[in-house]
Chimera marker file (.cmm) of the C-alpha trace (Angstrom):
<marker_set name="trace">
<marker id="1" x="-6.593" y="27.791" z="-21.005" r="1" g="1" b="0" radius="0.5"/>
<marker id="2" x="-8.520" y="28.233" z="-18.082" r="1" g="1" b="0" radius="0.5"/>
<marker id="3" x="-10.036" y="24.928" z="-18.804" r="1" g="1" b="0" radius="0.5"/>
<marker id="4" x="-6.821" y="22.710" z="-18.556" r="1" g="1" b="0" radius="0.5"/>
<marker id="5" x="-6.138" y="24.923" z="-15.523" r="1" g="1" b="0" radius="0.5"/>
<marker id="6" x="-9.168" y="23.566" z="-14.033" r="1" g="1" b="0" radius="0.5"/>
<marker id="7" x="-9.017" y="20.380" z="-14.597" r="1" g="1" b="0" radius="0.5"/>
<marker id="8" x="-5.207" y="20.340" z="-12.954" r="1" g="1" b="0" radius="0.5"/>
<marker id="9" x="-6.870" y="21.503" z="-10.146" r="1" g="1" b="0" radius="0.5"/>
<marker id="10" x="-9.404" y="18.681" z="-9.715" r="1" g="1" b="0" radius="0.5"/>
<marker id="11" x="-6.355" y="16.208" z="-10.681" r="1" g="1" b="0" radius="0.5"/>
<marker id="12" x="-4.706" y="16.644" z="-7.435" r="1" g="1" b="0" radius="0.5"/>
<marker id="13" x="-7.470" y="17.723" z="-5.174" r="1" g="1" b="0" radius="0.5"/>
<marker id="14" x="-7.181" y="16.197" z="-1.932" r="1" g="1" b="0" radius="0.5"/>
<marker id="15" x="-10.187" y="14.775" z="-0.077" r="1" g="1" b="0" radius="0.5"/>
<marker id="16" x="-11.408" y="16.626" z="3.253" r="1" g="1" b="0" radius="0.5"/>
<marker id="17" x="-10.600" y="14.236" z="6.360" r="1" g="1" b="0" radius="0.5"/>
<marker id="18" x="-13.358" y="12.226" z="7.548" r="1" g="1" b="0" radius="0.5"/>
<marker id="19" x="-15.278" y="12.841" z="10.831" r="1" g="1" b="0" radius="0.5"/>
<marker id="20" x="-14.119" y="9.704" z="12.060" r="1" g="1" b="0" radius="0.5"/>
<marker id="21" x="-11.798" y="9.427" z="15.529" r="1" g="1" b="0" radius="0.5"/>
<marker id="22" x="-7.939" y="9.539" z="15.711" r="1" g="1" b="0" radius="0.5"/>
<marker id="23" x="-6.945" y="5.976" z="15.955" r="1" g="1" b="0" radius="0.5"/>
<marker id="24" x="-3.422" y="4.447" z="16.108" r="1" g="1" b="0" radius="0.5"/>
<marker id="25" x="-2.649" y="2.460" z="13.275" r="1" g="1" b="0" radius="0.5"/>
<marker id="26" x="0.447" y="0.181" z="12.379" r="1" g="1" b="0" radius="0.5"/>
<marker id="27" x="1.628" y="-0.512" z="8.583" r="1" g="1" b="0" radius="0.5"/>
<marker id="28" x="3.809" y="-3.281" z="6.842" r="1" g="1" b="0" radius="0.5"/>
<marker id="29" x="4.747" y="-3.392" z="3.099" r="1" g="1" b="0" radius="0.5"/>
<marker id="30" x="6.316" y="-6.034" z="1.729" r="1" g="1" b="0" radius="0.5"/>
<marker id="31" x="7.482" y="-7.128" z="-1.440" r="1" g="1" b="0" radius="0.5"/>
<marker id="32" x="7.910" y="-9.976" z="-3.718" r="1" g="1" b="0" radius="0.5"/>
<marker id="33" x="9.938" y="-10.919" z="-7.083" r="1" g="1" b="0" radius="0.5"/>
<marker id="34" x="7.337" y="-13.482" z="-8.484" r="1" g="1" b="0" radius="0.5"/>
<marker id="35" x="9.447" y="-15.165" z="-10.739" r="1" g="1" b="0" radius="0.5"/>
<marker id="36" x="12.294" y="-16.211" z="-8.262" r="1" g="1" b="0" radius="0.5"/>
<marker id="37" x="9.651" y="-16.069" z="-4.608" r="1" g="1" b="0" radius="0.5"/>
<marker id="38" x="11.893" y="-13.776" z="-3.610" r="1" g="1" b="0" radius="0.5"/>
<marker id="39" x="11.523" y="-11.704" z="-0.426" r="1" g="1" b="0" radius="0.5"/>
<marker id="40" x="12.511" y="-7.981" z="-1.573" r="1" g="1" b="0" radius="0.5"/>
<marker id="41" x="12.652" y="-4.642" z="1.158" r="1" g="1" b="0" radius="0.5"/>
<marker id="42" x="10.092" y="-2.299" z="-0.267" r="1" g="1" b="0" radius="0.5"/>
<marker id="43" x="11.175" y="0.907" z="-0.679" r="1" g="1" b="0" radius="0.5"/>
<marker id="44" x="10.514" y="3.417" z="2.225" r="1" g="1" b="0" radius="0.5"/>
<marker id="45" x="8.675" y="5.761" z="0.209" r="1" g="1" b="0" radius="0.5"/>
<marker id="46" x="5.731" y="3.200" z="-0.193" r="1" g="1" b="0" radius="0.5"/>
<marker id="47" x="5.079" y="3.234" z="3.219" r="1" g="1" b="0" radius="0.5"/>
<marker id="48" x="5.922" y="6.827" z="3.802" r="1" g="1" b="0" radius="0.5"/>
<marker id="49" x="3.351" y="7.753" z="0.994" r="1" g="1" b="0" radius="0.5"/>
<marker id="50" x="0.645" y="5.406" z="3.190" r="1" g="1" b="0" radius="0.5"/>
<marker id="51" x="1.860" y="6.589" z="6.244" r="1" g="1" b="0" radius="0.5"/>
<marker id="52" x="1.294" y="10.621" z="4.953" r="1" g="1" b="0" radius="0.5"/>
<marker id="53" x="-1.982" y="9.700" z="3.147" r="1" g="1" b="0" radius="0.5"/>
<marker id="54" x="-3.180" y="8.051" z="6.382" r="1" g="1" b="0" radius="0.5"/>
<marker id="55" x="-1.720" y="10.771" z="9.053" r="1" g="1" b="0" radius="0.5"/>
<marker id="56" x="-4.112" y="13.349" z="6.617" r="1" g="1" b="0" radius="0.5"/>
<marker id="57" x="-6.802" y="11.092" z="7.528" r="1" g="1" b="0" radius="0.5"/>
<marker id="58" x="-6.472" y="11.863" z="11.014" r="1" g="1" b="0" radius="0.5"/>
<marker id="59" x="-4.981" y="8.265" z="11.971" r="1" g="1" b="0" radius="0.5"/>
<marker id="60" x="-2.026" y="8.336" z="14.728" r="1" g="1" b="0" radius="0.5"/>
<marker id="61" x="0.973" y="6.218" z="13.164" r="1" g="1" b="0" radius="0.5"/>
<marker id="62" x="2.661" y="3.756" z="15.160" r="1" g="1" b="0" radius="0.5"/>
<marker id="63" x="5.507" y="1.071" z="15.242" r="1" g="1" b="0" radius="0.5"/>
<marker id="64" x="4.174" y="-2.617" z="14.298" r="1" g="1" b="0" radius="0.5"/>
<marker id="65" x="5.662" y="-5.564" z="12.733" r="1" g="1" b="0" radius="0.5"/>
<marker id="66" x="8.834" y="-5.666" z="10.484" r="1" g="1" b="0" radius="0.5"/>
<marker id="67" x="8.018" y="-6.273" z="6.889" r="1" g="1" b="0" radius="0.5"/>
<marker id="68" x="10.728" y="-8.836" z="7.276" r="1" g="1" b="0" radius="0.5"/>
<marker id="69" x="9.535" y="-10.773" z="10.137" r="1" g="1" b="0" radius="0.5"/>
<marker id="70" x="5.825" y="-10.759" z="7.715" r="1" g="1" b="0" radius="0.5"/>
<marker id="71" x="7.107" y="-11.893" z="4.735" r="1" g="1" b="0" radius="0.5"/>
<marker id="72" x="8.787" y="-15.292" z="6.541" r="1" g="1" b="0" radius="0.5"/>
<marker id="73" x="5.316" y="-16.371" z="7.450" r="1" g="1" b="0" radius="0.5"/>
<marker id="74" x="3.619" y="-18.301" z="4.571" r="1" g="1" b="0" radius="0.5"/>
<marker id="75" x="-0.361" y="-17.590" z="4.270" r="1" g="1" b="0" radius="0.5"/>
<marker id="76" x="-1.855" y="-14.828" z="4.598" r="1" g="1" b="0" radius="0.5"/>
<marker id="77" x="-4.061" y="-15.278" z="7.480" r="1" g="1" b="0" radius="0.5"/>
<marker id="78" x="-0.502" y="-16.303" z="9.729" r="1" g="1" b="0" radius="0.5"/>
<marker id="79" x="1.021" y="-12.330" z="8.127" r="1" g="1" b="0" radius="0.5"/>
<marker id="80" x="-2.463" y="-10.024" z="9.069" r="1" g="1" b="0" radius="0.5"/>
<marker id="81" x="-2.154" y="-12.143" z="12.172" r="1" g="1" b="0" radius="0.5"/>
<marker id="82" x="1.309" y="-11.671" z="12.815" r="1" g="1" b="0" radius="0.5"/>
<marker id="83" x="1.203" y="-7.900" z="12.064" r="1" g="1" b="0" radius="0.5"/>
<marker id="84" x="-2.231" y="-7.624" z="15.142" r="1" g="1" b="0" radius="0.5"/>
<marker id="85" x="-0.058" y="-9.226" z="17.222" r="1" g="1" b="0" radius="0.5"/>
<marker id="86" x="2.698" y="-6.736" z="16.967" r="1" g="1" b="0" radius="0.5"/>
<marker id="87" x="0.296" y="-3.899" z="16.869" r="1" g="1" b="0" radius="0.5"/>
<marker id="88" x="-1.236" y="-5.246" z="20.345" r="1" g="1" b="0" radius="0.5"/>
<marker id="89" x="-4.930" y="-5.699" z="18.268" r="1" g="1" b="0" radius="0.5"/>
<marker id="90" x="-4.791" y="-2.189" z="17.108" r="1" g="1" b="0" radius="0.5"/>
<marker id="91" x="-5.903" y="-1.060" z="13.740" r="1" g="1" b="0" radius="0.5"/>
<marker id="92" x="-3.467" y="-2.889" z="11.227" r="1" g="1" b="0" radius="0.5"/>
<marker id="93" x="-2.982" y="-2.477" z="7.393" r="1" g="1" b="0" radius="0.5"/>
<marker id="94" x="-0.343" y="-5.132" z="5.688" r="1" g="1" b="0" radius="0.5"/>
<marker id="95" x="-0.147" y="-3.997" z="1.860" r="1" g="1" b="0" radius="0.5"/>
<marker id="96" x="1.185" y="-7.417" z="0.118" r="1" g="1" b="0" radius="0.5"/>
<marker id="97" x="2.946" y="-6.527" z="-3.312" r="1" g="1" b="0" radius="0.5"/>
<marker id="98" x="4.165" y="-8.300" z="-6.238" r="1" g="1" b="0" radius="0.5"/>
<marker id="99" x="6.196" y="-6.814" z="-8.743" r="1" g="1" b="0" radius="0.5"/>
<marker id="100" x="6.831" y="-8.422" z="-12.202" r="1" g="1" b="0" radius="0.5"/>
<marker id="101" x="8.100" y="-6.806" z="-15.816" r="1" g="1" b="0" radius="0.5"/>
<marker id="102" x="6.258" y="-7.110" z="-18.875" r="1" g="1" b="0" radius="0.5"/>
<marker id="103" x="7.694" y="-7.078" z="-22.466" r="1" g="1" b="0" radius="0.5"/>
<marker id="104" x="9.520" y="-3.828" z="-23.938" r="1" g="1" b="0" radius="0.5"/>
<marker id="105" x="7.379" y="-1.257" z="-25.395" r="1" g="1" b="0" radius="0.5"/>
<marker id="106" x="8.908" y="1.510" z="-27.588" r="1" g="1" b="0" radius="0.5"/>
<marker id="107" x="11.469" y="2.486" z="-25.013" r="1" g="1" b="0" radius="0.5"/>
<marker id="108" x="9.627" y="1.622" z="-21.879" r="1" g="1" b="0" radius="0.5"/>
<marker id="109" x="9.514" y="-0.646" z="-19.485" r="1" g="1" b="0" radius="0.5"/>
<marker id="110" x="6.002" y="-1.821" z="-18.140" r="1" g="1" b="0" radius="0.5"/>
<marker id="111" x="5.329" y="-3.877" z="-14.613" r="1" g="1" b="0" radius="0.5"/>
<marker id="112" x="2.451" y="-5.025" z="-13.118" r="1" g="1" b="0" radius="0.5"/>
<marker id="113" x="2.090" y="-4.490" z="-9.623" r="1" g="1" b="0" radius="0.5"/>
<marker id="114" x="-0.447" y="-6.980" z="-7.869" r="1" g="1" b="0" radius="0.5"/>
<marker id="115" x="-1.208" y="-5.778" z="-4.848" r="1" g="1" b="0" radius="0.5"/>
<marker id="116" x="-3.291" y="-7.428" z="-1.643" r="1" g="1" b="0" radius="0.5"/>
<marker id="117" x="-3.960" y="-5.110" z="1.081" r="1" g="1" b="0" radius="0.5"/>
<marker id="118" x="-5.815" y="-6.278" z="3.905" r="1" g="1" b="0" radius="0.5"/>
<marker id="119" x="-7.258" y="-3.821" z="7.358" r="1" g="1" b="0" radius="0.5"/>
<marker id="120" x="-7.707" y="-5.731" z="10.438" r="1" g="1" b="0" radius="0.5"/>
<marker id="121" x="-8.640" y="-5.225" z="14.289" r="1" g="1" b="0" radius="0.5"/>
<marker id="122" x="-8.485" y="-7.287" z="16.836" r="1" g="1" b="0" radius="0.5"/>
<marker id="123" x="-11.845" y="-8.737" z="16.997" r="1" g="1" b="0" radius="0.5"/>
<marker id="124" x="-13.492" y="-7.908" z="13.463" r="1" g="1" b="0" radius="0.5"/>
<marker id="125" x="-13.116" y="-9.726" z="10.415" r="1" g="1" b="0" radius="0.5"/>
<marker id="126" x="-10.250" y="-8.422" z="8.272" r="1" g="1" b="0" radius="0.5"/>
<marker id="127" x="-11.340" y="-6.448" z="4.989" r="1" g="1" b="0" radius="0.5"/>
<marker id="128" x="-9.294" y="-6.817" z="1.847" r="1" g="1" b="0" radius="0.5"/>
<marker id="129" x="-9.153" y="-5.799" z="-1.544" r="1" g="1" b="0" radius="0.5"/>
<marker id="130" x="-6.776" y="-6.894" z="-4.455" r="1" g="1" b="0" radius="0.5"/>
<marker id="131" x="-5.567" y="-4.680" z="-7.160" r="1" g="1" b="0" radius="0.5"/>
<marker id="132" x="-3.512" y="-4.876" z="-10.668" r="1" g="1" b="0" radius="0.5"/>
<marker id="133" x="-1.251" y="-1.333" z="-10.906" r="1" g="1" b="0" radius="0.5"/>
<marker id="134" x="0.528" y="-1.096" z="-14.729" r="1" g="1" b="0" radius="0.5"/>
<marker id="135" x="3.598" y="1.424" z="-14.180" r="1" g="1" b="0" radius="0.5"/>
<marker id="136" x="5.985" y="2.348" z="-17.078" r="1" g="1" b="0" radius="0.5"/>
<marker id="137" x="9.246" y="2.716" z="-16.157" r="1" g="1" b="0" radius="0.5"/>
<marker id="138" x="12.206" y="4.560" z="-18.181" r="1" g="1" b="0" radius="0.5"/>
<marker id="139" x="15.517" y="2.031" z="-17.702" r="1" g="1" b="0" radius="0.5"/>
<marker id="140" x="15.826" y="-1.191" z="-17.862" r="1" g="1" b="0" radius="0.5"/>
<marker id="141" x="18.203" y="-1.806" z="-14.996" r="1" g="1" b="0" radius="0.5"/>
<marker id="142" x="15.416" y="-0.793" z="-12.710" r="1" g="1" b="0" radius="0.5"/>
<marker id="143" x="13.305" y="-3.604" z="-10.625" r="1" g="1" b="0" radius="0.5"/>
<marker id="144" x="10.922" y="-4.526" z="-8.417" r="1" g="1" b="0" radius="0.5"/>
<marker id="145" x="11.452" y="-1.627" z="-5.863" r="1" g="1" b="0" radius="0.5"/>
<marker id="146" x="11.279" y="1.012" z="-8.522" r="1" g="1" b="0" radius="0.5"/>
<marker id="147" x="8.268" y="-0.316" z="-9.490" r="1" g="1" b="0" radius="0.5"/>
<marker id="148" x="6.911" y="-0.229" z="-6.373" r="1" g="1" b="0" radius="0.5"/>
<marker id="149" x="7.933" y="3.536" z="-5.740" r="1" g="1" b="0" radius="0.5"/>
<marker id="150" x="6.435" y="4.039" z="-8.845" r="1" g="1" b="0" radius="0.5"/>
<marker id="151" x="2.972" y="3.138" z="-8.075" r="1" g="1" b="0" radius="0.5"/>
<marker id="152" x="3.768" y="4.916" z="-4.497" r="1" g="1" b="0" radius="0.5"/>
<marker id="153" x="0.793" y="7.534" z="-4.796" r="1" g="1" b="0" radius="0.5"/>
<marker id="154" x="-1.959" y="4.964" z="-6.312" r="1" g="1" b="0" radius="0.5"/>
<marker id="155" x="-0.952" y="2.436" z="-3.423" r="1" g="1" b="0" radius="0.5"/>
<marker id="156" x="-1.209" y="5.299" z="-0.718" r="1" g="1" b="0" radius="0.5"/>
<marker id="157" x="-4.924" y="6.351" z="-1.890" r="1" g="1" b="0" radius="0.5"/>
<marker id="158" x="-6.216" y="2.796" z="-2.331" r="1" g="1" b="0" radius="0.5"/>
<marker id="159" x="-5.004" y="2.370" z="0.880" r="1" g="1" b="0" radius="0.5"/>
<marker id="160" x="-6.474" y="5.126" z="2.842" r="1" g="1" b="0" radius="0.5"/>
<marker id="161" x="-9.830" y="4.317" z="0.915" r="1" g="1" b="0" radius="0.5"/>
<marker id="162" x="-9.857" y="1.019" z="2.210" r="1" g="1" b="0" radius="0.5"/>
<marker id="163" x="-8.803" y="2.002" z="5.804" r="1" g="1" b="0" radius="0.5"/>
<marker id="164" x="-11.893" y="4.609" z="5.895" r="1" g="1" b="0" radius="0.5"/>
<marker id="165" x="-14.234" y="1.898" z="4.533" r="1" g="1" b="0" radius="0.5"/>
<marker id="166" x="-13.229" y="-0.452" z="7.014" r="1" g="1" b="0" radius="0.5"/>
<marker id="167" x="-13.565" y="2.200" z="10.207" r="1" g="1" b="0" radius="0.5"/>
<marker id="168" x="-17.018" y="3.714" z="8.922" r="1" g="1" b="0" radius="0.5"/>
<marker id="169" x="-18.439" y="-0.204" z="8.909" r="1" g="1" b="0" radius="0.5"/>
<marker id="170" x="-17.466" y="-0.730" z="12.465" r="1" g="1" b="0" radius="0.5"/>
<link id1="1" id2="2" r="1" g="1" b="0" radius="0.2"/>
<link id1="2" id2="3" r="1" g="1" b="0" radius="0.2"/>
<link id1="3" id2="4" r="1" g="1" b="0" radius="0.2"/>
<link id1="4" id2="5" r="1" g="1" b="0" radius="0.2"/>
<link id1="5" id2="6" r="1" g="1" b="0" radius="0.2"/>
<link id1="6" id2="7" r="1" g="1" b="0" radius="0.2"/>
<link id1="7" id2="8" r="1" g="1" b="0" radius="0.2"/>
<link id1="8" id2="9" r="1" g="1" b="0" radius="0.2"/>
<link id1="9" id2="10" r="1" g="1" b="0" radius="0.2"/>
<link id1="10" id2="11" r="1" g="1" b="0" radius="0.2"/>
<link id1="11" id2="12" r="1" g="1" b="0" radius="0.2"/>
<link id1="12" id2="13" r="1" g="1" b="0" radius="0.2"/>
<link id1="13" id2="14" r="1" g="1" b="0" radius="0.2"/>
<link id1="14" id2="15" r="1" g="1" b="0" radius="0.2"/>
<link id1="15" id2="16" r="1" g="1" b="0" radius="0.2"/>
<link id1="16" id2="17" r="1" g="1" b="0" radius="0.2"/>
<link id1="17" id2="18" r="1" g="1" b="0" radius="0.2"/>
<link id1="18" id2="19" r="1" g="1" b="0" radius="0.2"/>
<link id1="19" id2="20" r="1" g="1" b="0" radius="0.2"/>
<link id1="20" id2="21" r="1" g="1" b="0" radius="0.2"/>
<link id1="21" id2="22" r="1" g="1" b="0" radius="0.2"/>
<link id1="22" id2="23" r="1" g="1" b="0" radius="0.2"/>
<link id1="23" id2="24" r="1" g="1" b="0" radius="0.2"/>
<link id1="24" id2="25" r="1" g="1" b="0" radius="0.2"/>
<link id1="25" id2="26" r="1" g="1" b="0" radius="0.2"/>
<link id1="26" id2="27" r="1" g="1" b="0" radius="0.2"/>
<link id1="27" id2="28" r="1" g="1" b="0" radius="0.2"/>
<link id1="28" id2="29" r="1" g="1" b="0" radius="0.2"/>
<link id1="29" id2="30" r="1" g="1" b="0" radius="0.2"/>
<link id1="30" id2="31" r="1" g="1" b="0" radius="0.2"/>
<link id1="31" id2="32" r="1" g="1" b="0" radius="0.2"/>
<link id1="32" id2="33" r="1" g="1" b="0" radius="0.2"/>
<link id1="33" id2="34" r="1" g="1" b="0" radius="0.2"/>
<link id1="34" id2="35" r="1" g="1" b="0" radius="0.2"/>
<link id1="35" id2="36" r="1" g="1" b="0" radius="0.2"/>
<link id1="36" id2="37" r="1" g="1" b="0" radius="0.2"/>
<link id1="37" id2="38" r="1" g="1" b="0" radius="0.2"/>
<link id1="38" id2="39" r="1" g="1" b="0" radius="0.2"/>
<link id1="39" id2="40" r="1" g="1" b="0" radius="0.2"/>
<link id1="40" id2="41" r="1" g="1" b="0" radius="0.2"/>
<link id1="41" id2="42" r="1" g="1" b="0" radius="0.2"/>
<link id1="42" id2="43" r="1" g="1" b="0" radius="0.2"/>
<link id1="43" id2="44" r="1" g="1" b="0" radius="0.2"/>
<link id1="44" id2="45" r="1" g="1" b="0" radius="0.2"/>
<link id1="45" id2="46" r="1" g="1" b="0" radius="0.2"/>
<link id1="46" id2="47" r="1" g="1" b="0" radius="0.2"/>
<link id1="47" id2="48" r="1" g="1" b="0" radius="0.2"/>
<link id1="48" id2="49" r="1" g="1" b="0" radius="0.2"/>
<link id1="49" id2="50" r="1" g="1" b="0" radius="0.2"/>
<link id1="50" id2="51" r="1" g="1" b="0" radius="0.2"/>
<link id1="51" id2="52" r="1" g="1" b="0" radius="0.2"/>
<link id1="52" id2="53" r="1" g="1" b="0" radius="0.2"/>
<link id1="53" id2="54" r="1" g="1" b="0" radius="0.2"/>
<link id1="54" id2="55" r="1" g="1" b="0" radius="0.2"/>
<link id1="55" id2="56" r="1" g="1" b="0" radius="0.2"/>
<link id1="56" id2="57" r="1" g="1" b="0" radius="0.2"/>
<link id1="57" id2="58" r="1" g="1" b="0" radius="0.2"/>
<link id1="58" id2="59" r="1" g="1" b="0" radius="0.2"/>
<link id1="59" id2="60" r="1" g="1" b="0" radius="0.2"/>
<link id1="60" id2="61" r="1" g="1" b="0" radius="0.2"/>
<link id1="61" id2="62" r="1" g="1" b="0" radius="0.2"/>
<link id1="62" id2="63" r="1" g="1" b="0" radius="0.2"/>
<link id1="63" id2="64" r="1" g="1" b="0" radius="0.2"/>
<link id1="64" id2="65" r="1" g="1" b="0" radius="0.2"/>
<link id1="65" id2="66" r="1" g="1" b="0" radius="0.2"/>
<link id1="66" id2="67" r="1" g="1" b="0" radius="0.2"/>
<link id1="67" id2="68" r="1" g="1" b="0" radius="0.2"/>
<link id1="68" id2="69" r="1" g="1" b="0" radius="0.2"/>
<link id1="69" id2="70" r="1" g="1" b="0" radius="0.2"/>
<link id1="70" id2="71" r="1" g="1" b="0" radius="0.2"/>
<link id1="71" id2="72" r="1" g="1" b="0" radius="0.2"/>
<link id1="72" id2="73" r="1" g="1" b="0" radius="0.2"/>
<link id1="73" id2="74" r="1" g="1" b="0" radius="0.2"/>
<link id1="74" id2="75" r="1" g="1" b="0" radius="0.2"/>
<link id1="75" id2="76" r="1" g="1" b="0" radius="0.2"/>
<link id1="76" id2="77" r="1" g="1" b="0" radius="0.2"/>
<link id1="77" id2="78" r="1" g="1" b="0" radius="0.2"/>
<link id1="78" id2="79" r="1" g="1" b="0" radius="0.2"/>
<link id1="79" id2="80" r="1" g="1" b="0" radius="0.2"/>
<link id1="80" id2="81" r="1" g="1" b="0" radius="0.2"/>
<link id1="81" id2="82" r="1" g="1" b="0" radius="0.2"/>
<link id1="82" id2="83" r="1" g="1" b="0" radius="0.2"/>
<link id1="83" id2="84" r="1" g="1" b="0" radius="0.2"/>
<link id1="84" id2="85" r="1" g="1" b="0" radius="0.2"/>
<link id1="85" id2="86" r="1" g="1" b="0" radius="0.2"/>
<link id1="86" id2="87" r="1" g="1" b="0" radius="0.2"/>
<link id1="87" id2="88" r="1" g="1" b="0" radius="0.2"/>
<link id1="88" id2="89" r="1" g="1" b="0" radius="0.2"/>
<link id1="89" id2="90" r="1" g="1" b="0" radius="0.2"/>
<link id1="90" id2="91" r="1" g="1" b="0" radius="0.2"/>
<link id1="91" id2="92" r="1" g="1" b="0" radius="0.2"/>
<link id1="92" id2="93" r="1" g="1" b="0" radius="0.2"/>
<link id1="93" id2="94" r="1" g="1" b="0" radius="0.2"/>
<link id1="94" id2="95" r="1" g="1" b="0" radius="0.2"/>
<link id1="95" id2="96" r="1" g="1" b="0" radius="0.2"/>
<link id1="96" id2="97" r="1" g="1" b="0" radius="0.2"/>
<link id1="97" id2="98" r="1" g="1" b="0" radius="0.2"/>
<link id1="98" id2="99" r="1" g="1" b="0" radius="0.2"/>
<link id1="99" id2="100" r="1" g="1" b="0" radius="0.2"/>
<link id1="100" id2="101" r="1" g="1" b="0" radius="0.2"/>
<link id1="101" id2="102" r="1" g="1" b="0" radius="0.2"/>
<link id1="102" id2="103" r="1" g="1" b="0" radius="0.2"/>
<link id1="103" id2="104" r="1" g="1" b="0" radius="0.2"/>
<link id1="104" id2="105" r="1" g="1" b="0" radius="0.2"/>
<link id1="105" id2="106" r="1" g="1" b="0" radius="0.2"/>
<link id1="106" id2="107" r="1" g="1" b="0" radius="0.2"/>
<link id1="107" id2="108" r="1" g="1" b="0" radius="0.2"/>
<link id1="108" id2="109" r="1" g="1" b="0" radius="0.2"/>
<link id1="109" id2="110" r="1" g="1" b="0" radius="0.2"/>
<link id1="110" id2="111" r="1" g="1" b="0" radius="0.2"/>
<link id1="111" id2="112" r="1" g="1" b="0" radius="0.2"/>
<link id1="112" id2="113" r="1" g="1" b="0" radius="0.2"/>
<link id1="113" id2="114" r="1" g="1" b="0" radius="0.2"/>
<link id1="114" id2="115" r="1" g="1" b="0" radius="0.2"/>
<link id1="115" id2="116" r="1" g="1" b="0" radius="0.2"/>
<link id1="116" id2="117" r="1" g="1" b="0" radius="0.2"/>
<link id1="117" id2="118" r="1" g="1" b="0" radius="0.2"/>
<link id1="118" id2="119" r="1" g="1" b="0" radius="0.2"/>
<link id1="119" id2="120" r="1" g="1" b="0" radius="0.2"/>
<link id1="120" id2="121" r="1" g="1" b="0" radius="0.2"/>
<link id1="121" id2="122" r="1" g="1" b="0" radius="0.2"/>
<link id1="122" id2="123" r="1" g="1" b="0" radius="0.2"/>
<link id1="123" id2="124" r="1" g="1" b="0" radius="0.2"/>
<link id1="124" id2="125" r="1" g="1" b="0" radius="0.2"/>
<link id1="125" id2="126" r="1" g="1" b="0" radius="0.2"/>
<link id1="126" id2="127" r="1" g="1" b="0" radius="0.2"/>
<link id1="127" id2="128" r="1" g="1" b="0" radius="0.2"/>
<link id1="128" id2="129" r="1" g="1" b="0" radius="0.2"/>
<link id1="129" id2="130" r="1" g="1" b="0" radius="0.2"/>
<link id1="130" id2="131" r="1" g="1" b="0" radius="0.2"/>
<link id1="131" id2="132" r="1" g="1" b="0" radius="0.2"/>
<link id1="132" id2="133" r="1" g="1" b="0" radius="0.2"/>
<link id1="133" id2="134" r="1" g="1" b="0" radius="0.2"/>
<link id1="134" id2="135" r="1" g="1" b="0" radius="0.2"/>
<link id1="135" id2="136" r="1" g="1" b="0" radius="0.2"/>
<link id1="136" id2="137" r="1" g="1" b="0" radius="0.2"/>
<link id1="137" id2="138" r="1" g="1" b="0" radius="0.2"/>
<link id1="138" id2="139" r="1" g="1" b="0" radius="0.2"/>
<link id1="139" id2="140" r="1" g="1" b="0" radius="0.2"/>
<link id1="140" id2="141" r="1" g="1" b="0" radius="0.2"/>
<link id1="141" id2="142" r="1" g="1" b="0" radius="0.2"/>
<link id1="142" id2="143" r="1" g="1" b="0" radius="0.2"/>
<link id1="143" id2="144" r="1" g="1" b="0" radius="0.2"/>
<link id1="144" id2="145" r="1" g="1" b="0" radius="0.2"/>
<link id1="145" id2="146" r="1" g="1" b="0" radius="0.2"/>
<link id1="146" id2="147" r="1" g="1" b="0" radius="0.2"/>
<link id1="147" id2="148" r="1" g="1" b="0" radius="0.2"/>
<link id1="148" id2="149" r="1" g="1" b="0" radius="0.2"/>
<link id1="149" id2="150" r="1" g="1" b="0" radius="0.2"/>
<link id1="150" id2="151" r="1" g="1" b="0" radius="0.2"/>
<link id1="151" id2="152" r="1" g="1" b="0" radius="0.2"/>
<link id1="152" id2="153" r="1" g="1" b="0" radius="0.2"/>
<link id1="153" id2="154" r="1" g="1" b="0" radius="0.2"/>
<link id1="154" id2="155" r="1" g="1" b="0" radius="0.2"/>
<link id1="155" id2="156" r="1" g="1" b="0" radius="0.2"/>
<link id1="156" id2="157" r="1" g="1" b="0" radius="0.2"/>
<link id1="157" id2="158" r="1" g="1" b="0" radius="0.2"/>
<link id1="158" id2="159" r="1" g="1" b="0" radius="0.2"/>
<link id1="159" id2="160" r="1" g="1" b="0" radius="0.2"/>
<link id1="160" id2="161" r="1" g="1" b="0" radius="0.2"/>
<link id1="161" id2="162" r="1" g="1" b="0" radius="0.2"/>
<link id1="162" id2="163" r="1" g="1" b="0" radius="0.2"/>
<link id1="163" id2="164" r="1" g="1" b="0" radius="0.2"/>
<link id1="164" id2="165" r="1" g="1" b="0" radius="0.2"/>
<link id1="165" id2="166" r="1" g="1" b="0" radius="0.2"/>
<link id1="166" id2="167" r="1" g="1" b="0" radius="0.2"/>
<link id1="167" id2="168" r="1" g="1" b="0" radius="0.2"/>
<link id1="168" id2="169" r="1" g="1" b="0" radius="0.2"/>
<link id1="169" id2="170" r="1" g="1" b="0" radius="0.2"/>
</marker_set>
């Protein structure tokens, strides 16, 4: 018993801030139905789980670009550069998301999430890292934005990783 309680513990330990500065830092999620290149709103609680995970970093948030100004611009270079501009070169994160459902399995509902999130700052080279998320969901009248919430907490900490990777190279 006091095993499983330990290992709960260690599940949803949360990582000591780094000793890096405060910094302002601007987010945009947007999201995509792959099948139909549909533009979708993400759901706020995406960006209010990277927005937390980020704030416990020690990072200042601040207003940037609308997710729906981003996702009219085509490539990807035109969105990170779209989302520096609104920032005024500050540091940037612009998580790119994809949701699409996979076939029935006993009851549930799988989607795979493919995610692009890219850091930039006005004058460095932008890092970013792409990811597959599987989430299961329960109904079958729920899309792309449930999805998304879904995979809200995995999202967040991928996120912050890459954020704190990208400020400890500069």
């Amino acid at each position: 018993m006091v095993l499983i309680s330990m290992m709960m513990a260690c599940l949803h330990a949360n990582r000591p801030p780094t000793n890096l500065p405060a910094a302002p830092i601007s987010t945009v999620v947007t999201l995509a139905a792959p099948e139909s290149a549909e533009a979708i709103p993400a759901p706020s609680s995406v960006r209010s789980a990277i927005n937390s995970a980020l704030t416990a970093q020690g990072l200042n948030i601040i207003e940037g670009a609308q997710a729906a100004d981003i996702q009219a611009l085509g490539t990807p270079s035109g969105r990170i550069a779209a989302v520096l501009l609104a920032s005024e070169g500050k540091l940037s994160v612009l998580v790119d998301a994809s949701a699409r459902p996979r076939t029935e399995i006993s009851g549930r509902y799988p989607w795979q999430i493919d995610l692009t999130i890219t850091v930039a700052e006005e004058g460095r080279n932008p890092l970013t890292d792409t990811v597959r998320i599987p989430v299961s969901l329960s109904y079958i009248h729920e899309g792309e934005g449930d999805a998304l919430a879904a995979a809200a907490m995995r999202i967040a900490r991928r996120t912050t990783l890459l954020v704190e990777r990208f400020r400890k190279d500069s």
